[in-house]
C-alpha positions in Angstrom: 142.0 129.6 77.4 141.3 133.5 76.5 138.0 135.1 77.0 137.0 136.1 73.3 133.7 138.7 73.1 131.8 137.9 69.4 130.2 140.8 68.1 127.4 140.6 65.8 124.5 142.2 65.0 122.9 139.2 63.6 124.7 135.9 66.6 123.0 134.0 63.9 125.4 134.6 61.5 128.5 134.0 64.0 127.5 130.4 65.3 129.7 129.1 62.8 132.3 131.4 64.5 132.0 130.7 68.0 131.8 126.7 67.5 135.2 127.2 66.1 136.5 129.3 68.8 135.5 127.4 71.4 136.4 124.0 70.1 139.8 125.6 70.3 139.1 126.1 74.3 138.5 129.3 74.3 136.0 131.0 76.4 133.1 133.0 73.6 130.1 136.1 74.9 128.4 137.4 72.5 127.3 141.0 72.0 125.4 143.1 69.2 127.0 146.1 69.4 130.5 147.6 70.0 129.5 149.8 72.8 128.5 146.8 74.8 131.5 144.6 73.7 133.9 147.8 74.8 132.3 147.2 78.8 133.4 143.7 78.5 136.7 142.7 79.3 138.3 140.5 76.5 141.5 138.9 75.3 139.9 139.5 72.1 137.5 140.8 70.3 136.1 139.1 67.0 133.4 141.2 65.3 131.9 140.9 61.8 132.8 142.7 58.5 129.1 143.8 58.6 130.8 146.9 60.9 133.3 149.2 59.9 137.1 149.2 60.2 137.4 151.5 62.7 134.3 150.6 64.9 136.6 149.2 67.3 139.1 151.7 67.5 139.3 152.0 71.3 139.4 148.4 72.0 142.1 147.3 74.6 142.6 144.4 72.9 143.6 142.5 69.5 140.9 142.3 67.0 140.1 139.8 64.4 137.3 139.7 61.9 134.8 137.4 60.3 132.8 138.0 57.1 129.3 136.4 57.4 127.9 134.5 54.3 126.8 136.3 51.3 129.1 139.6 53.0 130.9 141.7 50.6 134.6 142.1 51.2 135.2 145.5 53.0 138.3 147.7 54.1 138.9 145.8 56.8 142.7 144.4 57.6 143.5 141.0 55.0 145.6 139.5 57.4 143.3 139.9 60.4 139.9 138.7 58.7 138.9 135.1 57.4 135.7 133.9 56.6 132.7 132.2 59.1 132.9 128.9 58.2 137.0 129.2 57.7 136.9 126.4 60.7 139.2 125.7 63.0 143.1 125.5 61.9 142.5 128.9 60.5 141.5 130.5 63.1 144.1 128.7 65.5 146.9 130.0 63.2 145.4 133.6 62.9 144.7 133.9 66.8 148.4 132.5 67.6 149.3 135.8 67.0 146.9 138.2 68.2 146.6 136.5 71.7 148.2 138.3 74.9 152.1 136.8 75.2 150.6 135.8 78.9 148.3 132.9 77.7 151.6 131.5 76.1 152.2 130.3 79.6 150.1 126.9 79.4 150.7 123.5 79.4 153.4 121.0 79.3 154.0 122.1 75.5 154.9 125.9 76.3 157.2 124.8 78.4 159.3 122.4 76.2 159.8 126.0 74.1 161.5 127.6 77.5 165.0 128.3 76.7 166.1 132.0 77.0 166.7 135.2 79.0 165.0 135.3 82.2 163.9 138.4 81.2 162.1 136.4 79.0 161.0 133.6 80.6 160.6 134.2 84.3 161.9 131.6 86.8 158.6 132.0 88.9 156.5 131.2 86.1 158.8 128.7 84.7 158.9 126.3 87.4 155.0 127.3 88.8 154.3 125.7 85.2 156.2 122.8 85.6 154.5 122.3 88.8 151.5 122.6 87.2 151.9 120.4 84.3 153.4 117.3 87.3 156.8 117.7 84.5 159.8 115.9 84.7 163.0 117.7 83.1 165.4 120.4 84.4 165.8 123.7 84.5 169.7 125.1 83.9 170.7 128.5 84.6 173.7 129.9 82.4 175.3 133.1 82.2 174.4 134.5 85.3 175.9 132.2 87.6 175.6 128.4 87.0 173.1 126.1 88.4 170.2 123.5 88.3 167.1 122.1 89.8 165.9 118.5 88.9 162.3 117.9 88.8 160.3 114.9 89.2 156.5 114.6 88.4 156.5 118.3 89.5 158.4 117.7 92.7 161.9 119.3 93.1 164.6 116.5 93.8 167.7 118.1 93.1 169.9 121.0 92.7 172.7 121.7 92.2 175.4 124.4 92.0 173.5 126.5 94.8 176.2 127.6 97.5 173.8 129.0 99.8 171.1 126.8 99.7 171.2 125.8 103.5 172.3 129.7 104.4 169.3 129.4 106.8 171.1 126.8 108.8 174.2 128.3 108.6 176.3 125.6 106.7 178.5 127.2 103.9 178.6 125.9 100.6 180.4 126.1 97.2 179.0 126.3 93.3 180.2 122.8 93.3 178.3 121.5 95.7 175.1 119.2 95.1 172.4 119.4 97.4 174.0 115.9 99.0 176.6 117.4 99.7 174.9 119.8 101.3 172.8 117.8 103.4 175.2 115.9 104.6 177.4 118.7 106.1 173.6 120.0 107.9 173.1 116.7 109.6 176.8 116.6 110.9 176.4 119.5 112.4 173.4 117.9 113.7 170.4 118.9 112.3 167.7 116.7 111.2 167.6 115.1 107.7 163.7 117.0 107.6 164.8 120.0 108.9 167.5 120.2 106.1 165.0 119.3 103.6 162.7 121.8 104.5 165.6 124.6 104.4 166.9 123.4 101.2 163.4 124.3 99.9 163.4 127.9 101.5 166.7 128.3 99.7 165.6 127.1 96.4 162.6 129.3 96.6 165.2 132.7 97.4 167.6 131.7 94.7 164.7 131.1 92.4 163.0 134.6 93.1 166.1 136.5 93.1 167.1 135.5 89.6 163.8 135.9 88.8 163.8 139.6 90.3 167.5 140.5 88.8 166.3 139.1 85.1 169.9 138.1 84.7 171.5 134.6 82.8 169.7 132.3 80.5 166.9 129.8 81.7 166.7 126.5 79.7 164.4 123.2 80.2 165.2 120.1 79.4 162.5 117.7 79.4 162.7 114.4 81.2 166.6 115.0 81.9 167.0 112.9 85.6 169.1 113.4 88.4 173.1 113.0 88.5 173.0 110.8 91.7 171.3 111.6 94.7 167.8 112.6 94.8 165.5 113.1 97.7 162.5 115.1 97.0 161.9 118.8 98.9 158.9 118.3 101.3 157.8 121.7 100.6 155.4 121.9 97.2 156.7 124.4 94.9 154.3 127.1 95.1 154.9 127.6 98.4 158.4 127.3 98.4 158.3 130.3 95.5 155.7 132.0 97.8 158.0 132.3 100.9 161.1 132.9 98.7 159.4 136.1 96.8 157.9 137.3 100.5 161.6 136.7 101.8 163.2 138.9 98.3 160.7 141.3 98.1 159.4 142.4 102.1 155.9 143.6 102.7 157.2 147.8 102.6 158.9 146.7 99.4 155.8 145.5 98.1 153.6 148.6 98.9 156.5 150.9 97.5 156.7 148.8 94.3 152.9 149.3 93.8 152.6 152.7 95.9 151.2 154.6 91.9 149.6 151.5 90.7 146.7 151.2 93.6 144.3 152.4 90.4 145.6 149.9 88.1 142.7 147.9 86.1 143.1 143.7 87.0 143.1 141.3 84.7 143.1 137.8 85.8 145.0 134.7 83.8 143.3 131.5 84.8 145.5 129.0 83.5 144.1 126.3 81.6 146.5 123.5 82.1 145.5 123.0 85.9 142.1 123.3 87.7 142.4 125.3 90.7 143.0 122.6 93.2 146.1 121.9 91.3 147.8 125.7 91.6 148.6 124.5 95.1 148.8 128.1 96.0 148.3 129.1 99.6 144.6 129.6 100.9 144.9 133.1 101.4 146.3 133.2 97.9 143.8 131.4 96.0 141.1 133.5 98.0 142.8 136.9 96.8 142.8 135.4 93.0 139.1 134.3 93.1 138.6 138.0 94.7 140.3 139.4 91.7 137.8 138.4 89.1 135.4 140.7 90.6 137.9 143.9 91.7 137.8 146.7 89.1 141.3 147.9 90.6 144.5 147.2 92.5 143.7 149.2 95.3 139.9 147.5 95.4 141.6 143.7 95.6 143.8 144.7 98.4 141.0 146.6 100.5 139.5 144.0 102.7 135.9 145.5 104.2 136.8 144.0 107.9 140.8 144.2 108.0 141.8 146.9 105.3 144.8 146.9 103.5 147.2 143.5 105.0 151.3 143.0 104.4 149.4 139.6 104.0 147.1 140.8 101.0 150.2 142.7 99.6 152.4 140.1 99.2 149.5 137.6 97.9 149.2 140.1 94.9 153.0 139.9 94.4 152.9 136.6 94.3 149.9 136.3 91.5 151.3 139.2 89.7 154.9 137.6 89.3 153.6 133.9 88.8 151.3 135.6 85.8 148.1 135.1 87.1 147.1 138.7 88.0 148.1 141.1 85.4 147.5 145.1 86.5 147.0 147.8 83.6 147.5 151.8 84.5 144.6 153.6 83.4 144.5 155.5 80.4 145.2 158.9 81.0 143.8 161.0 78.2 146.5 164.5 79.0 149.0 161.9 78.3 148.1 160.3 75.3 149.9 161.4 72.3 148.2 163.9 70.4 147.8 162.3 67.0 146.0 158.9 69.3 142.6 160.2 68.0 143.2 160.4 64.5 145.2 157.3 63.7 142.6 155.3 65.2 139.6 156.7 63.5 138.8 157.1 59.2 140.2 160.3 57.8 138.8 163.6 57.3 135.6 163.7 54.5 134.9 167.5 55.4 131.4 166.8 56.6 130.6 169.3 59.0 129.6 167.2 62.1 133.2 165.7 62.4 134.3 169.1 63.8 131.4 169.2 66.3 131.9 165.5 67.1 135.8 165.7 67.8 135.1 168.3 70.3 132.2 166.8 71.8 134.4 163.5 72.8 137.4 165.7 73.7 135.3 166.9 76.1 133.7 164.0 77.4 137.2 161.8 77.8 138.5 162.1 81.0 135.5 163.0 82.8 134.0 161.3 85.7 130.4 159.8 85.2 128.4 162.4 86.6 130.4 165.3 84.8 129.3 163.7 81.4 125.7 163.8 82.3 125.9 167.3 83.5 125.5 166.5 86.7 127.1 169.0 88.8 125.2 170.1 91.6 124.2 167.5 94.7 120.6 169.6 94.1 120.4 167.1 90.8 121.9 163.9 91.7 118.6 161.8 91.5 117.3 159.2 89.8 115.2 161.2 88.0 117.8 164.0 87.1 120.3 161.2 85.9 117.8 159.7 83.9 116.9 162.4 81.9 120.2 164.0 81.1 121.1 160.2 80.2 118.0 160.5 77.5 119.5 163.9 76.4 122.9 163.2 75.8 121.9 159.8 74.2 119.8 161.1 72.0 122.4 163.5 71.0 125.0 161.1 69.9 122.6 158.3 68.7 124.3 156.5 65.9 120.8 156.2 64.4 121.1 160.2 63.8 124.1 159.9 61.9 123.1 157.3 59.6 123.9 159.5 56.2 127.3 160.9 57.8 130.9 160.1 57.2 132.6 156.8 58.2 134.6 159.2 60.7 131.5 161.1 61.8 130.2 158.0 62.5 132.7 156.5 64.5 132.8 160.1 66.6 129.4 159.7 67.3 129.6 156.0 68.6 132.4 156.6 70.9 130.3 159.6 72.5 127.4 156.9 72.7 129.1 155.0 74.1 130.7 156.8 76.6 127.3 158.4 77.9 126.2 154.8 78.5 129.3 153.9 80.4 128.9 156.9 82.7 124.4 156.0 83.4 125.8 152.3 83.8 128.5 153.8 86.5 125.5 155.8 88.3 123.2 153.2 88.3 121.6 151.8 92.0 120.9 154.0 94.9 123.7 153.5 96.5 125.4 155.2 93.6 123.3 158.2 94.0 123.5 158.3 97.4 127.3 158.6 96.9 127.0 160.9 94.2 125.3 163.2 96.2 127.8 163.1 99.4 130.3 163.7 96.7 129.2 166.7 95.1 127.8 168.3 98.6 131.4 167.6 100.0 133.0 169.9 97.2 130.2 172.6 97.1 131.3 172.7 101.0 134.8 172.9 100.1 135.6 169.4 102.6 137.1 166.2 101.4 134.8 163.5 100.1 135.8 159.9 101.6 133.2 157.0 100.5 131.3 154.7 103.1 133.6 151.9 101.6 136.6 153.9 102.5 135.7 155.4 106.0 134.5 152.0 106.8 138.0 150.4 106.1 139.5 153.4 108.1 137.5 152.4 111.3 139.0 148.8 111.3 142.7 150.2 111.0 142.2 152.3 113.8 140.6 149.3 115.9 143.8 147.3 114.8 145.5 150.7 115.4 144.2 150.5 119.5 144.9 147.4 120.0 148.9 147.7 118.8 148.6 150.7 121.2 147.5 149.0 124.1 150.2 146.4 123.7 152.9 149.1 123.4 153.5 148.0 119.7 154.1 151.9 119.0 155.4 151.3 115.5 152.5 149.1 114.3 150.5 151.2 115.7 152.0 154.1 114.3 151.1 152.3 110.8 147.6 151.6 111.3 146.6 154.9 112.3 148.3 156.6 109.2 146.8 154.6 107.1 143.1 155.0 108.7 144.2 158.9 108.5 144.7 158.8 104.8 141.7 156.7 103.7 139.8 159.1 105.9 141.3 162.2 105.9 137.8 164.1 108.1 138.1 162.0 111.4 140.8 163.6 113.6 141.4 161.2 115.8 143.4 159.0 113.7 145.7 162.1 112.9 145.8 162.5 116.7 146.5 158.9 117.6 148.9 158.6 114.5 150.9 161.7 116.2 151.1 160.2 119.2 152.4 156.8 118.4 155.1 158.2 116.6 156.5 159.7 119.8 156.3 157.0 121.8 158.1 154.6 119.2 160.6 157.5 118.5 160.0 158.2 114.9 159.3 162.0 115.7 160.9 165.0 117.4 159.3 166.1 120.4 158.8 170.1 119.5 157.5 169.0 115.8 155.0 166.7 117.7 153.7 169.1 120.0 153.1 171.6 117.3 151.3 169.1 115.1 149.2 167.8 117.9 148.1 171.5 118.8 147.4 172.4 115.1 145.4 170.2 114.8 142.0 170.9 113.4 138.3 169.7 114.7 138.6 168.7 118.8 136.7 171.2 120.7 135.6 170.6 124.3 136.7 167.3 126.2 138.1 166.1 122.7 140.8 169.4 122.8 141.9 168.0 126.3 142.5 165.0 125.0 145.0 166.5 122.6 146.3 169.0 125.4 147.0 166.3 127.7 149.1 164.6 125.1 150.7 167.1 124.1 151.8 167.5 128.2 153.1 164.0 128.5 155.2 164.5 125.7 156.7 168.1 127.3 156.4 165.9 130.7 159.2 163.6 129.0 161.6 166.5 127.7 162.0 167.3 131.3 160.0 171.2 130.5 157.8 170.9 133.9 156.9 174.0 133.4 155.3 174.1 129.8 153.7 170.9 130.4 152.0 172.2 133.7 150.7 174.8 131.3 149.0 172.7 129.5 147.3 170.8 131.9 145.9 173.8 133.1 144.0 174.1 129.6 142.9 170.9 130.2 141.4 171.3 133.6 139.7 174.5 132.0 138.4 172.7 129.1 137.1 169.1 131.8 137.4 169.9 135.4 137.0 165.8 135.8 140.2 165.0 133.8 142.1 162.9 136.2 145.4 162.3 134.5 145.9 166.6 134.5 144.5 166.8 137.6 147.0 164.0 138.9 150.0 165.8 137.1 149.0 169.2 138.8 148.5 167.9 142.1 152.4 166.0 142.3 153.6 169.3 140.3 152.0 171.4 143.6 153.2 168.6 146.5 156.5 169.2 145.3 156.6 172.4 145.1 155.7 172.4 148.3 157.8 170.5 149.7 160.7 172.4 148.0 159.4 175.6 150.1 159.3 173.6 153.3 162.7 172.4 152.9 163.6 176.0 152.3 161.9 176.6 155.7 161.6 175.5 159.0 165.0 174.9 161.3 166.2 176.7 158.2 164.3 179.5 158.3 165.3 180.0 162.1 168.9 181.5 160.9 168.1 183.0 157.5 169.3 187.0 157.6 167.0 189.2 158.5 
């Protein structure tokens, strides 16, 4: 099923259209203009001859075209255009090939076709779709290795050719072996016939993601093929099983690494239509991160959980939807890096009407912008509703396709991506919250300070709570994490630099001289807070055995809070023994020292 937006300026001419369409299964909107198709997100978009060729030049997505009744034939593509009424053959063949290769993945007759490179045809998916589709067949590995996994109703039953299947347990294996074999060797060294099963399983899914993850050998299914022998079925479903073996291949720091540059990555989500969602069998905190995804603009926003932040949990879920095809992440266009003939090819060719100069410029400058910069709002004086509103009305009206009526096809097309662009940016500044936000934003960089959003310095105040607690229970090096991460989502608070410092002493990630000249560079603690930092800075010197420099310190602190009591504790032991040194070097002593 693909999401198909129908653009029309007259949805009574499309009906014909859209009955076909979604007779076919597919999902139809409809929208009258191209500006507000280009906010949707599509598979595809389907829009009427009645528009020009090149009114959908910066679609993201395959286009197709209908011709309405009565329509003269235009310039649009022959091969890409068929008429309303055409009905629905036609348009299955023509949208065969236009549709994203991921919505191949569906149903029991995709995966009859399965019989190629893994590069190809990921193992992942492969055997998530045959659990989907309750299949019965086998899948063969050649090339890279040799071996095979017998399924029943969706249920594995057997494999074979798998040496380490039962690694886990410790029992050895050859590329001969079946997993009978297998399982007999486990329970003579006594373990139970369950607890091989359920091993065999955690195997299966490591085997399966690592061929999966190297893209070697050939993958082939054979439909309704059954078992050599022995069969017992694994007691762990198949999503699951692929879930712990991918988590087991590909560890959470992996994971973050992996996506470390892709955190602003658009998300697309792949509902499968072959299986409603109680049917994925996917883990709950899996399913909840896919339903999540339908509503998070970007990578970075599906991982961020308000109340725990960022989770190896959340991490590996996306790994998991992104590699079984459900999840798909795009990288934002960036316009510096687009070729520099992109704007051309996709738009009519020069007529020499005057405007097309003054247009081309216009959305060179607007591309790339943030919202607020396209409205000319650059000053926190003018971000207001009232402000937004009327530079909205003023740079509308400036590119208003109904002012370019008599111009050129390309002059046209100029103007309707700067419309449309303008009403992207008021849509993006729209609510007070917005404002509100756009005016911390632009106050932060007039003051020359970071800018960190309410969503973001929220998230950093449950790391560092998660952050305290790994401290209090001497978990240095998760601790260590939690506060570096609440430091970078909010970069103004200190005390997670502080804390961050710290732990990384304590669990021995950090030289003792570099952290003592981080902790007293640091920037902000004045008063009671600066102690704080002093007497840290002490315990560490305390530790490298520099009694002296440390002592100095927690002078400072006494100075800066006469009431601290670990300084105060430190300087009093530092004095008794000191003391006690001098008396030693007195009394009966003292009676025969040379005078």
């Amino acid at each position: 099923m693909a999401r198909v937006v129908l653009i029309s300026p007259d949805p009574r001419r499309a009906g014909p259209v859209a009955a076909a369409l979604r007779a076919l299964g597919h999902r139809v909107d409809g929208r009258r203009s191209t500006a507000a198709a280009l906010r949707v997100q599509a598979d595809l978009y389907v829009a009427s001859t009645e528009l020009p060729p090149d009114a959908l030049g910066r679609a993201r997505a395959p286009v197709a075209w209908f011709r309405p009744e009565g329509a003269e034939a235009g310039e649009h593509p022959a091969d890409r255009t068929l008429d309303a009424d055409a009905g629905e053959a036609r348009w299955r063949v023509l949208l065969e090939g236009l549709l994203p290769r991921s919505l191949e993945w569906s149903g029991l007759e995709f995966l009859r076709t399965i019989d190629g490179p893994v590069s190809r045809y990921s193992l992942l998916r492969a055997f998530f779709l045959a659990y989907r589709t309750g299949a019965t067949g086998r899948f063969e590995l050649t090339e890279a290795g040799r071996w095979s996994a017998d399924l029943r109703e969706g249920t594995v039953v057997a494999v074979r050719g798998v040496g380490g299947l039962l690694a886990g347990l410790g029992v050895e294996g050859t590329e001969e072996d079946d997993l009978e074999a297998l399982l007999g060797r486990a329970i003579a060294a006594g373990h139970a016939p369950d607890e091989a099963l359920r091993a065999a399983a955690r195997g299966l899914g490591r085997t399966v993601a690592r061929a999966t993850l190297d893209g070697a050998g050939r993958v082939r299914f054979v439909e309704g093929a059954a078992p050599e022998g022995f069969a017992a079925p694994l007691p762990v479903p198949v999503p699951r099983m692929l879930a712990e073996g991918l988590a087991a291949e590909r560890p959470a720091r992996v994971v973050r690494r992996a996506y470390a540059r892709r955190r602003r990555a658009a998300v697309r989500v792949n509902v499968p239509a072959d299986a409603p969602e109680h049917r994925l069998g996917l883990p709950p905190r899996v399913l909840g991160l896919l339903r999540q995804a339908g509503h998070a603009e970007t990578l970075g926003e599906l991982v961020s959980d308000p109340r725990r932040g960022e989770t190896d949990e959340a991490w590996l879920a996306v790994d998991l939807l992104v590699h079984l095809g459900l999840v798909e992440t795009a990288e934002p266009e960036t316009p510096a890096e687009a070729p520099a003939s992109a704007l051309s090819d996709a738009l009519p060719p020069e007529t020499g009407d005057p405007r097309e100069a003054a247009l081309e410029a216009a959305l060179a400058d607007i591309e790339g912008k943030e919202p607020w910069e396209v409205l000319g709002i650059t000053s926190s004086r003018l971000a207001n509703e009232g402000a937004v509103n009327r530079s909205f009305v003023e740079r509308s009206a400036e590119f208003h396709p109904d002012r370019y009526v008599d111009a050129s096809p390309r002059a046209r097309a100029l103007a309707e991506r700067c419309f449309a662009a303008v009403q992207a940016a008021r849509e993006a500044l729209r609510g007070r919250e917005a404002i509100e936000e756009l005016a911390e934003r632009l106050l932060a960089a007039e003051e020359g300070r970071p800018y960190v959003s309410a969503r973001e310095r929220a998230a950093a105040r449950l790391l560092a709570k998660k952050g305290e607690v790994a401290f209090k229970k001497r978990d240095w090096t998760e601790a260590t994490r939690q506060f570096r991460e609440a430091a970078r989502r909010d970069p103004t608070e200190w005390t997670y630099r502080f804390r961050a410092l710290h732990a990384a002493w304590l669990a021995g990630e950090a030289d003792a001289d570099e952290t003592v000249e981080a902790l007293l560079a640091l920037e902000g603690p004045a008063g009671r807070k600066r102690a704080e930092v002093l007497f840290a800075a002490g315990e560490v010197r305390v530790k490298q055995g520099r009694e002296d420099a440390a002592m100095a310190l927690f002078r400072q602190v006494v100075e800066l809070d006469e009431e601290h009591v670990g300084a105060r504790r430190y300087l009093r032991l530092h004095e008794m023994r000191r003391q006690r040194q001098a008396g030693q070097r007195g009394g009966l002593f003292g009676l025969f020292r040379k005078r």
